[in-house]
MIDRENLO-245266 format. One record per residue (C-alpha): residue in one letter; x, y, z. Coordinates in steps of 0.02 Angstrom, whole numbers, plus 32768, in hexadecimal, padded with zeros to 4 digits. Layout:
BEGIN
{"a"; {X; Y; Z}}
...
END
This chain:
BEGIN
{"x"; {DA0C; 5721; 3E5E}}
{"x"; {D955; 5729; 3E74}}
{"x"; {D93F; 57B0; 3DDE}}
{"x"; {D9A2; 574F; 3D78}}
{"x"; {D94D; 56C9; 3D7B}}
{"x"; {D8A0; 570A; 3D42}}
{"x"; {D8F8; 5772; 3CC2}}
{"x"; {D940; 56C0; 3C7E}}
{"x"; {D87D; 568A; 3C91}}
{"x"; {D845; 5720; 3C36}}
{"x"; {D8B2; 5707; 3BA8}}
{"x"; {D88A; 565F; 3B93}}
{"x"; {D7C8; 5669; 3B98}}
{"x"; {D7DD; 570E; 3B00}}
{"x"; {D860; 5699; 3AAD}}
{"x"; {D7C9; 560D; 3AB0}}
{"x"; {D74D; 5675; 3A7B}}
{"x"; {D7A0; 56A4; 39DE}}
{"x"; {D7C0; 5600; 39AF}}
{"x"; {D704; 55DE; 39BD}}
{"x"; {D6E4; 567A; 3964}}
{"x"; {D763; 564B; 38D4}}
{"x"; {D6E4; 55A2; 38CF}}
{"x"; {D65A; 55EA; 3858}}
{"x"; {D5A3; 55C0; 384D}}
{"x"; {D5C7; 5576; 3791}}
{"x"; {D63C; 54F1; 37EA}}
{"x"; {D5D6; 54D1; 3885}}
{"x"; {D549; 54B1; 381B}}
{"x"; {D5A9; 5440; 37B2}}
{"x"; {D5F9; 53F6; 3841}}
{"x"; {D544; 53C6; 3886}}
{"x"; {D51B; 538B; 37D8}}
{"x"; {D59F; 5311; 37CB}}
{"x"; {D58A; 52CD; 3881}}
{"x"; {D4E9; 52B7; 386A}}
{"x"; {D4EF; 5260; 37CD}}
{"x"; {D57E; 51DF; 3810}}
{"x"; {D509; 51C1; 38A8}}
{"x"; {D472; 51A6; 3836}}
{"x"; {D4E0; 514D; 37C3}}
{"x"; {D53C; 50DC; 384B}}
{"x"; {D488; 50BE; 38A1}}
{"x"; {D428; 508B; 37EA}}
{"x"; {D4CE; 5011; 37BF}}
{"x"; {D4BF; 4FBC; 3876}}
{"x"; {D3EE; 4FC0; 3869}}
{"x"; {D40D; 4F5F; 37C1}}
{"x"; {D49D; 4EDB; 37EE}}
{"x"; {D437; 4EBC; 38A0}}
{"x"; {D38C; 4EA3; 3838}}
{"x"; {D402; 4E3C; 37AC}}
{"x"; {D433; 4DC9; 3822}}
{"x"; {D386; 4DAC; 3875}}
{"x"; {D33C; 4D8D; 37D0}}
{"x"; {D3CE; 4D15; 37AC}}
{"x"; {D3BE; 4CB0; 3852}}
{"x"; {D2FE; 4C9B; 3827}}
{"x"; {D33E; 4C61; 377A}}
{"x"; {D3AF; 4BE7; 37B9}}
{"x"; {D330; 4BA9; 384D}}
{"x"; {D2A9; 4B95; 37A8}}
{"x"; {D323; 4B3A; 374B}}
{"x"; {D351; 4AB7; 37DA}}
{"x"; {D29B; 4AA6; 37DD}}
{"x"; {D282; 4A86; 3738}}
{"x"; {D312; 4A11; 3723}}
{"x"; {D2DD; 49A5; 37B6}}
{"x"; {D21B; 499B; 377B}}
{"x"; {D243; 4961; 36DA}}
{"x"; {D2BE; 48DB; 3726}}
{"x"; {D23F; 4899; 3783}}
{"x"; {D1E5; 4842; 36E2}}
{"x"; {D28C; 47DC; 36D7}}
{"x"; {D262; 477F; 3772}}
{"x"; {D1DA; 4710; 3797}}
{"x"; {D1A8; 46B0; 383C}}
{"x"; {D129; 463B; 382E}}
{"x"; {D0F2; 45AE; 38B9}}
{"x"; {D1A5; 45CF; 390C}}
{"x"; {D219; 45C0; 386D}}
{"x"; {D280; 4651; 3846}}
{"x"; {D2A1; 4661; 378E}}
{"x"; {D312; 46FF; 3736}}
{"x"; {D30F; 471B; 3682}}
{"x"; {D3C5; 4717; 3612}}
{"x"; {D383; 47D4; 35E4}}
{"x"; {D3A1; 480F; 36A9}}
{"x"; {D43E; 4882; 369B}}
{"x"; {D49D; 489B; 3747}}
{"x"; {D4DB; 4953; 3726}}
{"x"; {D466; 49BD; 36B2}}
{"x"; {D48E; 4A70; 3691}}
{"x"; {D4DE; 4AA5; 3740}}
{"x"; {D47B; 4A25; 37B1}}
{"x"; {D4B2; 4984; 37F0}}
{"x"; {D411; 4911; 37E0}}
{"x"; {D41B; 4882; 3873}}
{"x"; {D3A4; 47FC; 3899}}
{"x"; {D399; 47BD; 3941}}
{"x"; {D33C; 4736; 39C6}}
{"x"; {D2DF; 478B; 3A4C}}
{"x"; {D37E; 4757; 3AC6}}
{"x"; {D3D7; 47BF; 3A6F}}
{"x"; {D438; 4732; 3A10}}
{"x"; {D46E; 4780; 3949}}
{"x"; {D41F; 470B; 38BD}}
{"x"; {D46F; 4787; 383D}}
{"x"; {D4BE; 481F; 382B}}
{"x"; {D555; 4866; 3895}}
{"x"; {D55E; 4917; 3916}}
{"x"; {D5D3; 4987; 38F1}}
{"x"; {D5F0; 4997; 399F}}
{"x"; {D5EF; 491E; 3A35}}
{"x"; {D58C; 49AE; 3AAC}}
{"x"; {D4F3; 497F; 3A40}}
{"x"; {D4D2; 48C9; 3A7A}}
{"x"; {D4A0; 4919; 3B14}}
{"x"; {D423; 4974; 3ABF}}
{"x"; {D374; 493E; 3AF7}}
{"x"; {D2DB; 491D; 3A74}}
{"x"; {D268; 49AD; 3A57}}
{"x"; {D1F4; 4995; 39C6}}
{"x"; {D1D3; 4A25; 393A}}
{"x"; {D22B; 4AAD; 398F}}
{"x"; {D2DC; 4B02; 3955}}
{"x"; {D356; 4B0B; 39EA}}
{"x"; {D3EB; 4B73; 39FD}}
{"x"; {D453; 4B10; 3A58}}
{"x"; {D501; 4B4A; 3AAC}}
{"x"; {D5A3; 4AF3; 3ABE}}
{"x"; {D5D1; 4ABD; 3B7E}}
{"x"; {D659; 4B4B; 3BB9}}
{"x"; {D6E0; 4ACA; 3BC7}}
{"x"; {D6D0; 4A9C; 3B06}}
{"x"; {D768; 4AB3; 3A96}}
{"x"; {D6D4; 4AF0; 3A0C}}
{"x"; {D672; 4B8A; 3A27}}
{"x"; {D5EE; 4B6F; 398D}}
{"x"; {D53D; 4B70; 39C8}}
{"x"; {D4D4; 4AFE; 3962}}
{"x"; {D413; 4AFA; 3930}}
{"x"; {D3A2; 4A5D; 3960}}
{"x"; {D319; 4A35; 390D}}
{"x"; {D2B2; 4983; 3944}}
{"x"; {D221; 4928; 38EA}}
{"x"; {D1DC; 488D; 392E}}
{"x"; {D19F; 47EA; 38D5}}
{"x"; {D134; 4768; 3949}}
{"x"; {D0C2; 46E7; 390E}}
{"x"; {D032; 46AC; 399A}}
{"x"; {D096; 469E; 3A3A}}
{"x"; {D151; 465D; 39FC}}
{"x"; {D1C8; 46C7; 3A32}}
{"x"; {D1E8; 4765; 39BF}}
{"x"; {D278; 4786; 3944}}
{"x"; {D2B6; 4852; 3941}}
{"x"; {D2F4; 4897; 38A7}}
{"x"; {D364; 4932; 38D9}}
{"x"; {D39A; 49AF; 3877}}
{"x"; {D45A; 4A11; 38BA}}
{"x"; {D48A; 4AAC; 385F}}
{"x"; {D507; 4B32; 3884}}
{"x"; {D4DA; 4BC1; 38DC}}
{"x"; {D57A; 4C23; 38E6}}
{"x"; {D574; 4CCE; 3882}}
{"x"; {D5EC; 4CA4; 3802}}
{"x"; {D58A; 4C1B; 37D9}}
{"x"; {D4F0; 4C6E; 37E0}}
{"x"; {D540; 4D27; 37AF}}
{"x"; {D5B5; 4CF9; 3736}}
{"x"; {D5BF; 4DA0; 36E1}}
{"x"; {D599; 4E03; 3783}}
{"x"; {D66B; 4E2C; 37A6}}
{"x"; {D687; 4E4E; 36F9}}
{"x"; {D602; 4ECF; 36E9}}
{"x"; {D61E; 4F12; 3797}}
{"x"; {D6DD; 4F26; 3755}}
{"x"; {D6AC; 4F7B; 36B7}}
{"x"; {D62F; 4FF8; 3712}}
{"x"; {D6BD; 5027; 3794}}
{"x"; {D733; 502F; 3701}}
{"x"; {D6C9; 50A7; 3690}}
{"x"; {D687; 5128; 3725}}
{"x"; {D724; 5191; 3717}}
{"x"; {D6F2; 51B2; 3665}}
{"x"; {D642; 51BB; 368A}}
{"x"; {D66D; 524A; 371A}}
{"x"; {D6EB; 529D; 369C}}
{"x"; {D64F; 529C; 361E}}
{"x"; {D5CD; 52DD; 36B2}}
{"x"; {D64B; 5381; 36EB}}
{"x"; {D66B; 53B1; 3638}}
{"x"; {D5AF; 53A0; 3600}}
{"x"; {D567; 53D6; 36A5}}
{"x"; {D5E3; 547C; 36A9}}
{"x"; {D5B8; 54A6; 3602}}
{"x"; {D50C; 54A3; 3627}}
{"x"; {D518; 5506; 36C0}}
{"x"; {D58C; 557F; 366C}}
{"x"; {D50E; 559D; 35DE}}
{"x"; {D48E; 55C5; 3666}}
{"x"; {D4E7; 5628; 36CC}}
{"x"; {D51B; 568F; 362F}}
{"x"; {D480; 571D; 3655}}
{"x"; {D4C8; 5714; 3712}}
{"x"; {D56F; 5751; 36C7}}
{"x"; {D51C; 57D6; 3653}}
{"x"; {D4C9; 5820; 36E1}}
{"x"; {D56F; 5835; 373E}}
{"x"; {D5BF; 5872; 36B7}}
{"x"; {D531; 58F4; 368E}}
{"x"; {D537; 5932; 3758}}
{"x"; {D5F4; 5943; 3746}}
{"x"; {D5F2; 59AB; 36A7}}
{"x"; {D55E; 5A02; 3705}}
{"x"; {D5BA; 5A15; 379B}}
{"x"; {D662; 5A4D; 3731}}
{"x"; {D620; 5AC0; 36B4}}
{"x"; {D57C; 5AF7; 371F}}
{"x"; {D515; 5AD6; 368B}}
{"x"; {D464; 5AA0; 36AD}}
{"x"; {D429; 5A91; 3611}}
{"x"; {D46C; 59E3; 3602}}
{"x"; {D3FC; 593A; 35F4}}
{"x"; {D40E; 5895; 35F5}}
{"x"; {D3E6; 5841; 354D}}
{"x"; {D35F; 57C6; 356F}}
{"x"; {D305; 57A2; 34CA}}
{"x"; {D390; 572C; 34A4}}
{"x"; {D35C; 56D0; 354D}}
{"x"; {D2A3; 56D2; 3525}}
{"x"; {D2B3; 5632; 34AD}}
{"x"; {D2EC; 55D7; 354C}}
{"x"; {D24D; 5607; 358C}}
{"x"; {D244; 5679; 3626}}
{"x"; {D295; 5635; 36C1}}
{"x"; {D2C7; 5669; 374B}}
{"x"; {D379; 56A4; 36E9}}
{"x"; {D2FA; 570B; 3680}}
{"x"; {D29C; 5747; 36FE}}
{"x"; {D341; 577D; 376C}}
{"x"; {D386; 57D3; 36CA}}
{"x"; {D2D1; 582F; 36A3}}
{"x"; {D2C9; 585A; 3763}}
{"x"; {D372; 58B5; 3763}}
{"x"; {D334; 5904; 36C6}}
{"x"; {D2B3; 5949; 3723}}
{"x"; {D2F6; 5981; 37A8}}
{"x"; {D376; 59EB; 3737}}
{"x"; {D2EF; 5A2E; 36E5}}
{"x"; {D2A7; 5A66; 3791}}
{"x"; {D349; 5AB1; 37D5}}
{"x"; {D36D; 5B16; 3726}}
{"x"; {D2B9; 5B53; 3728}}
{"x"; {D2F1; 5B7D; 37E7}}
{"x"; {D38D; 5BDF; 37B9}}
{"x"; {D351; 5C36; 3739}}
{"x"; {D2C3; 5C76; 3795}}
{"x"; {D338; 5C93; 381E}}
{"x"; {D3B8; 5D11; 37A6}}
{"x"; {D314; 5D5F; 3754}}
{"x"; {D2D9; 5D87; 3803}}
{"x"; {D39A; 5DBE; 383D}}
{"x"; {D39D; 5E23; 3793}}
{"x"; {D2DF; 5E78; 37B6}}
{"x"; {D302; 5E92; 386E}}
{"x"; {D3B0; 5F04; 3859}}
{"x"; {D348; 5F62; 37CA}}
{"x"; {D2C4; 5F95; 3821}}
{"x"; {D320; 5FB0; 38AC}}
{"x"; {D3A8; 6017; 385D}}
{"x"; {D327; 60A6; 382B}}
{"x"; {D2E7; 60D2; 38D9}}
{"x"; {D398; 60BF; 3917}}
{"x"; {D3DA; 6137; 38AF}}
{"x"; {D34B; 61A4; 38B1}}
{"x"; {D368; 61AE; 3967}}
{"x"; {D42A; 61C2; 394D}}
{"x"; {D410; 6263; 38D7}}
{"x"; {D37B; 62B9; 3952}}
{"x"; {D3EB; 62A6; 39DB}}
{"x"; {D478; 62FC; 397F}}
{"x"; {D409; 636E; 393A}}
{"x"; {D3DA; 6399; 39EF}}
{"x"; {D47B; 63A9; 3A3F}}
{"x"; {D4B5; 6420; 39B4}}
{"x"; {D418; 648B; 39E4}}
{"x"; {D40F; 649D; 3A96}}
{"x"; {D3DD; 6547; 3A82}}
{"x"; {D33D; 652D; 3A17}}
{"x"; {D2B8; 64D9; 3A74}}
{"x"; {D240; 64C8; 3A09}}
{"x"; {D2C1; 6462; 3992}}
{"x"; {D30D; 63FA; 3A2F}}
{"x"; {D23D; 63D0; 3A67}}
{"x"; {D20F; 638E; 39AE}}
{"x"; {D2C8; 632B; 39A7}}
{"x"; {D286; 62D5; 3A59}}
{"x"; {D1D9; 62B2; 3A0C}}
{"x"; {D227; 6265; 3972}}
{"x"; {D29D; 6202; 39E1}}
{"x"; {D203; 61AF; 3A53}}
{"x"; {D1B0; 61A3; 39B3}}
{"x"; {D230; 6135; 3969}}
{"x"; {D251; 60DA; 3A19}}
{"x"; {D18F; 60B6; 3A28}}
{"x"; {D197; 6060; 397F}}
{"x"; {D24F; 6005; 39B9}}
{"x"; {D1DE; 5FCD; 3A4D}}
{"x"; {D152; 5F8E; 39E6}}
{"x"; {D1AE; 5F2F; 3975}}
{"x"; {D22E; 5ED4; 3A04}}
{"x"; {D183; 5EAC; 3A6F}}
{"x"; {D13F; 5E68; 39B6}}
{"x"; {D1E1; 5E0C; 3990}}
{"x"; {D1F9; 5DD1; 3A6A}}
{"x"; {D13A; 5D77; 3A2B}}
{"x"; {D15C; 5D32; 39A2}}
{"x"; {D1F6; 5CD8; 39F7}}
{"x"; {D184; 5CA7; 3A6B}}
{"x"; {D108; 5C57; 39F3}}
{"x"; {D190; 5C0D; 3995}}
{"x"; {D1BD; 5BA3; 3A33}}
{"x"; {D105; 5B81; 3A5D}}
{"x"; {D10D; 5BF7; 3AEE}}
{"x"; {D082; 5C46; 3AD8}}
{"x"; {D015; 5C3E; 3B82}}
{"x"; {CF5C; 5C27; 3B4E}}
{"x"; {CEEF; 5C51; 3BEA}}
{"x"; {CE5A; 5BF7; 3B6C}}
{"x"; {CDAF; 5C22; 3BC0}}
{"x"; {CCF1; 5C3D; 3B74}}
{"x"; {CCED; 5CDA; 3B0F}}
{"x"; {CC5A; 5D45; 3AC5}}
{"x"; {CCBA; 5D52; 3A00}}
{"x"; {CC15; 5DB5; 39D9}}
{"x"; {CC3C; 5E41; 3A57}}
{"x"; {CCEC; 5E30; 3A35}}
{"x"; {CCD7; 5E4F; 396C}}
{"x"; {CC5E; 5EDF; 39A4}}
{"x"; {CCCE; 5F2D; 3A1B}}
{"x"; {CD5B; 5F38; 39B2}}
{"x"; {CCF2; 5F6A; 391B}}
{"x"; {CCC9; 6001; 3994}}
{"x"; {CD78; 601D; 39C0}}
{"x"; {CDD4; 601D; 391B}}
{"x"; {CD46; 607D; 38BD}}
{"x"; {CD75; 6104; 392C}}
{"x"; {CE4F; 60F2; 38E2}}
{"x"; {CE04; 60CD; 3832}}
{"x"; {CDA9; 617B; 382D}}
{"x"; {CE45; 61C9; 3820}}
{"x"; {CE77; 6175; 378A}}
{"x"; {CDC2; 61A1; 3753}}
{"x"; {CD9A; 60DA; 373C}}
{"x"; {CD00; 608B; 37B4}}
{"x"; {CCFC; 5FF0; 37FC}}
{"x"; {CC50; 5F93; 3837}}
{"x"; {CC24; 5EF7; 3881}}
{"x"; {CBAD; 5E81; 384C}}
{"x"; {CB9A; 5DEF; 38E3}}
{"x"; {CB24; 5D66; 38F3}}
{"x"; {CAF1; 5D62; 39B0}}
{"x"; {CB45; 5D01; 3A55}}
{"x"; {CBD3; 5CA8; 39E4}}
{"x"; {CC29; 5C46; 3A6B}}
{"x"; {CCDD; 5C13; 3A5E}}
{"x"; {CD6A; 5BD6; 3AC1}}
{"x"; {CE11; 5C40; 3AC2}}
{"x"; {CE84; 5CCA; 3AEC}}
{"x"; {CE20; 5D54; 3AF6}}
{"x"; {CEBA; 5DCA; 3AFB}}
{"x"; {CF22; 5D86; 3A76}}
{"x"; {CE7A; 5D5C; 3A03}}
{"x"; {CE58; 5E27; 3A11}}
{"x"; {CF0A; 5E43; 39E0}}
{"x"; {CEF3; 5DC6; 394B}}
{"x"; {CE55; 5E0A; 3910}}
{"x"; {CE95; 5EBE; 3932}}
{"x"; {CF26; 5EAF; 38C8}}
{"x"; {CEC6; 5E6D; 382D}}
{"x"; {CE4D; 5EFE; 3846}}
{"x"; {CEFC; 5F80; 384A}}
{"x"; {CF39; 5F29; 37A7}}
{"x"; {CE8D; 5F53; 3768}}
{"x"; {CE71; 5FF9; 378C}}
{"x"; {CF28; 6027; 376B}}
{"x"; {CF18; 5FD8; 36B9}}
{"x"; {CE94; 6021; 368D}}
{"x"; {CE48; 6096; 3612}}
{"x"; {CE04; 6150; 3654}}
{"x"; {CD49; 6130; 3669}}
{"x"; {CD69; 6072; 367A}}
{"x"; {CD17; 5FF7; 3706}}
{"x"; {CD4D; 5F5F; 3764}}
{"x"; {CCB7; 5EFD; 3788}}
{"x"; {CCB5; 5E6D; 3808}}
{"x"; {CC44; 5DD8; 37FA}}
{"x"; {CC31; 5D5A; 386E}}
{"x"; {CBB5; 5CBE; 3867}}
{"x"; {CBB7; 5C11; 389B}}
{"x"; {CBC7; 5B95; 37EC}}
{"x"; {CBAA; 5AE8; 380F}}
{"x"; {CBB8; 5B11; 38CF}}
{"x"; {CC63; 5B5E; 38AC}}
{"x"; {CC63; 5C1D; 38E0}}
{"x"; {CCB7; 5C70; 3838}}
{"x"; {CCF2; 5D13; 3834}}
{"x"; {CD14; 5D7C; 379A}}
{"x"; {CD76; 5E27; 3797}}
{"x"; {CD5B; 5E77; 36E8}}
{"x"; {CD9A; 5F17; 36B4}}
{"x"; {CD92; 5F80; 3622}}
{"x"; {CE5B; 5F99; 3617}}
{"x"; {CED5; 5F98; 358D}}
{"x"; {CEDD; 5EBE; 3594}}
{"x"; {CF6F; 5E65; 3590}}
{"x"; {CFBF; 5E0B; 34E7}}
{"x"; {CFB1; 5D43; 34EB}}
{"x"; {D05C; 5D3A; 34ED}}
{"x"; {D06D; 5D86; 359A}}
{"x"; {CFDF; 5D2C; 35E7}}
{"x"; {D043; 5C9B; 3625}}
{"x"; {D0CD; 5D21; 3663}}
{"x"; {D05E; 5D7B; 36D5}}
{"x"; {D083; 5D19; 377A}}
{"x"; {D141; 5D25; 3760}}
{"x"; {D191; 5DA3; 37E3}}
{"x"; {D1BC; 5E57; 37A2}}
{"x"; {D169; 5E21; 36F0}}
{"x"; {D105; 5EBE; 36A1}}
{"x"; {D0C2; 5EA7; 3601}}
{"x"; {D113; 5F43; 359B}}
{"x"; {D1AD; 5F04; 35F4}}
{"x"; {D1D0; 5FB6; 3643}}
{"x"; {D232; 5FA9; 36F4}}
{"x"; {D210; 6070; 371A}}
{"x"; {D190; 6059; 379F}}
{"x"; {D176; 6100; 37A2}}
{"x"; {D0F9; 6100; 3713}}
{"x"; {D069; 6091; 3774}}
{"x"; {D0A7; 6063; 3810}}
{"x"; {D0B4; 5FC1; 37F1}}
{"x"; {D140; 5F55; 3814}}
{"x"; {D108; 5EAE; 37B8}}
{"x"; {D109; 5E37; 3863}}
{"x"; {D037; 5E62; 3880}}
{"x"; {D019; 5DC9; 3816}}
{"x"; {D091; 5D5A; 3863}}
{"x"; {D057; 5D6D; 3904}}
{"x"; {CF9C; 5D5B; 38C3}}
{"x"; {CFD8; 5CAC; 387D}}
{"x"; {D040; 5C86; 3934}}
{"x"; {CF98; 5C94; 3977}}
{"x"; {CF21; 5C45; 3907}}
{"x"; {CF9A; 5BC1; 3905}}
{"x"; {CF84; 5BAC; 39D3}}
{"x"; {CEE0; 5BC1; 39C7}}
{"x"; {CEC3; 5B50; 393B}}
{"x"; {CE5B; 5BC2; 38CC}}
{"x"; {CE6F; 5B9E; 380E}}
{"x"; {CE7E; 5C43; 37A8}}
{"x"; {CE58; 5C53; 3700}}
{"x"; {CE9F; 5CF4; 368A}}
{"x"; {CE3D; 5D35; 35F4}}
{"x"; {CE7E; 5DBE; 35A8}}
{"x"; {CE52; 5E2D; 3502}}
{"x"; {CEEF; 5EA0; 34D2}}
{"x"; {CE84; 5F58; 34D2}}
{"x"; {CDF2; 5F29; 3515}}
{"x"; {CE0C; 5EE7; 35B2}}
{"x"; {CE5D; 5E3B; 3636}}
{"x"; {CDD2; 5DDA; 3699}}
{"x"; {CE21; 5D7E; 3728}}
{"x"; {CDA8; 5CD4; 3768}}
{"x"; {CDC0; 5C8F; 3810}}
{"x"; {CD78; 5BFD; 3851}}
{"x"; {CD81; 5BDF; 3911}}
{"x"; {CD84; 5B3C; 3966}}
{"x"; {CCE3; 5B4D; 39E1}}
{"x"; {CD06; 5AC5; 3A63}}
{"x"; {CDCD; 5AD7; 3A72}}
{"x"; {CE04; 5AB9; 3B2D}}
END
């Protein structure tokens, strides 16, 4: 009973959340639009009819002011005698206009209501004044006094009583109030149509973009972007920058894939050589038992080709590494002069067999901070490129010199140069520049220069590439002397 009771929960809670996932951003955002509107709309129409009415009250107390001040030049008291002009009006625009003894007794005018007798004098200031709770009226009324005395006779009051109920004073408040109330359902209708339309129009990229990752996603085509100059005259917001962001991104990952089926493509070729070289000596072996001189150079060809299956796993297990920043750096102080010298030394002694010299040319005690190992292997395989590129009787000079404070290094060599065309190719995995994948020729297997820019790249030396097709590639590092 248990189980089937959070089952019933379960089903409920995935029922819920696809009706809130059936509720679109458009409509939420429109649904926030409109609410916020009515409450702006409801808040501005009650801000108005409250400040209305308190303008309106002032108007009326001004008005019962006014009316009672000029009154007051209709009556005279002089020397005890009371004396009221034929122009004295007892109800003038709203007010009831009274003249009275100081006892209270009426000389003119009548109150609307008998509460007000009991009113007590109180010169020059408006009073709101409210019914007693057992009156069978529930108007409030404004007072308004002015006293007239002459020497020390007792004063006459000249009071002003006005309405101060809000139909009096509001007239038009309840019909306006009705006609706002009555014309919000339109005005909401208007606010949803108008405010979905406008989120629908700016939501259109939004639906672009899903629409270009589902035709991505079906057709696994990654050549596919967004079309933003139409979006640019909107000017570039964050839709824009969402759509130009995705854009960039697939231009990433198809730069990515590609590289990635080049480098599938390049690894099984060179791979498939040695294999098969190995496949056929080990063939040719068995069918030779008997011939040992034939079975010993089928085993050196094998570890031949196996070396060189070796070398270029190790290459490729690095350059994985590099790719996913791997590479551990044990950065300490390094001697580069002795280093360029060494290896100068060392590879002069491979280059003699291809008849080609190299020499070193160092400026003294050029201190730098790096990888000794991996800067060796960096330096060494420019130097191979060199001397294995070369022409017979060639050189490969290294130069290395601080410009600026900035130890530079420059490998020249005397080789056969590479076209301008290839120059920007050179770092790319496998890529040789007479596009030949038999290794065999020169040894090489085109990832030498990838790994040099894996480690530059760690290292953050900038390398520069000059190159003259037949005469010869110069190759300019620059080092970064104080990296940690």
């Amino acid at each position: 009973m248990i189980k089937g009771k959070e089952n019933s929960t379960v089903v409920k809670k995935s029922s819920k959340s696809k009706r809130v996932r059936k509720f679109s951003i458009k409509k939420r955002v429109t649904f926030w639009y409109v609410a916020m509107f009515v409450v702006i709309l409801l808040l501005a129409f009650f801000l108005l009819i409250s400040y209305g009415q308190k303008m309106m009250e002032t108007n009326a107390r001004g008005d019962l002011e006014t009316i009672v001040d000029q009154s007051v030049s209709d009556v005279r008291l002089y020397d005890g005698d009371l004396t009221i002009d034929d122009g004295l009006e007892d109800y003038v625009d709203g007010v009831n206009i009274l003249v009275l003894r100081n006892n209270g007794l009426i000389v003119t005018g009548l109150y609307s209501q008998d509460f007000l007798e009991d009113v007590p004098f109180k010169a020059d200031e408006v009073r709101r004044v409210e019914p007693p709770e057992d009156s069978p009226d529930d108007t409030p009324f404004f007072v308004y006094d002015r006293k007239l005395q002459y020497s020390d006779d007792p004063p006459v009051w000249i009071r002003g009583v006005s309405s101060a109920a809000k139909d009096d004073i509001f007239p038009a408040t309840s019909n306006v109030s009705m006609m706002f109330f009555m014309a919000l359902p339109f005005l909401v209708l208007v606010a949803v149509m108008v405010g979905y339309y406008i989120t629908k129009r700016a939501f259109a990229p939004i639906n672009h973009i899903i629409a270009t990752a589902e035709n991505i996603q079906a057709g696994k085509d990654l050549s596919k972007r967004i079309e933003i100059e139409g979006l640019e005259k909107f000017g570039k917001d964050e839709i824009y920058m969402t759509a130009k962001t995705f854009n960039d991104m697939l231009d990433r990952l198809e730069a990515s894939f590609e590289m990635e089926r080049q480098f599938s493509r390049d690894a099984s070729h060179e791979l498939r050589t040695p294999i098969a070289v190995i496949m056929n000596q080990s063939q040719l072996a068995l069918e030779n038992l008997d011939d040992r001189e034939e079975v010993e150079e089928a085993f050196r060809t094998i570890l031949a080709q196996s070396e060189r299956m070796s070398g270029l796993t190790n290459e490729l297990l690095a350059l994985a590494r590099a790719d996913r920043n791997m590479l551990q750096l044990n950065c300490e102080a390094m001697d580069l002069s002795k280093t360029v010298d060494t290896l100068a030394a060392t590879m002069d002694i491979t280059a003699a067999k291809n008849n080609v010299k190299v020499t070193s040319n160092c400026q003294e005690s050029v201190i730098i901070n790096g990888d000794a190992a991996l800067i060796e292997r960096m330096l060494e395989n420019i130097i191979s490129n060199g001397i294995k590129y070369n022409k017979p009787g060639g050189t490969v000079e290294l130069r290395l010199f601080e410009e600026n404070s900035i130890p530079t290094l420059v490998i020249e060599d005397t080789g056969i140069g590479i076209p301008d065309h290839a120059l920007p190719k050179i770092w790319d995995r496998f890529f040789r520049v007479d596009d030949v994948r038999n290794a065999d020729q020169s040894g090489s297997m085109g990832l030498g220069l990838s790994m040099v820019r894996q480690i530059a790249n760690a290292h953050h030396i900038d390398i520069d590439v000059e190159s003259r097709l037949g005469e010869g590639t110069s190759f300019i590092l620059r080092f970064c002397k104080d990296r940690e």
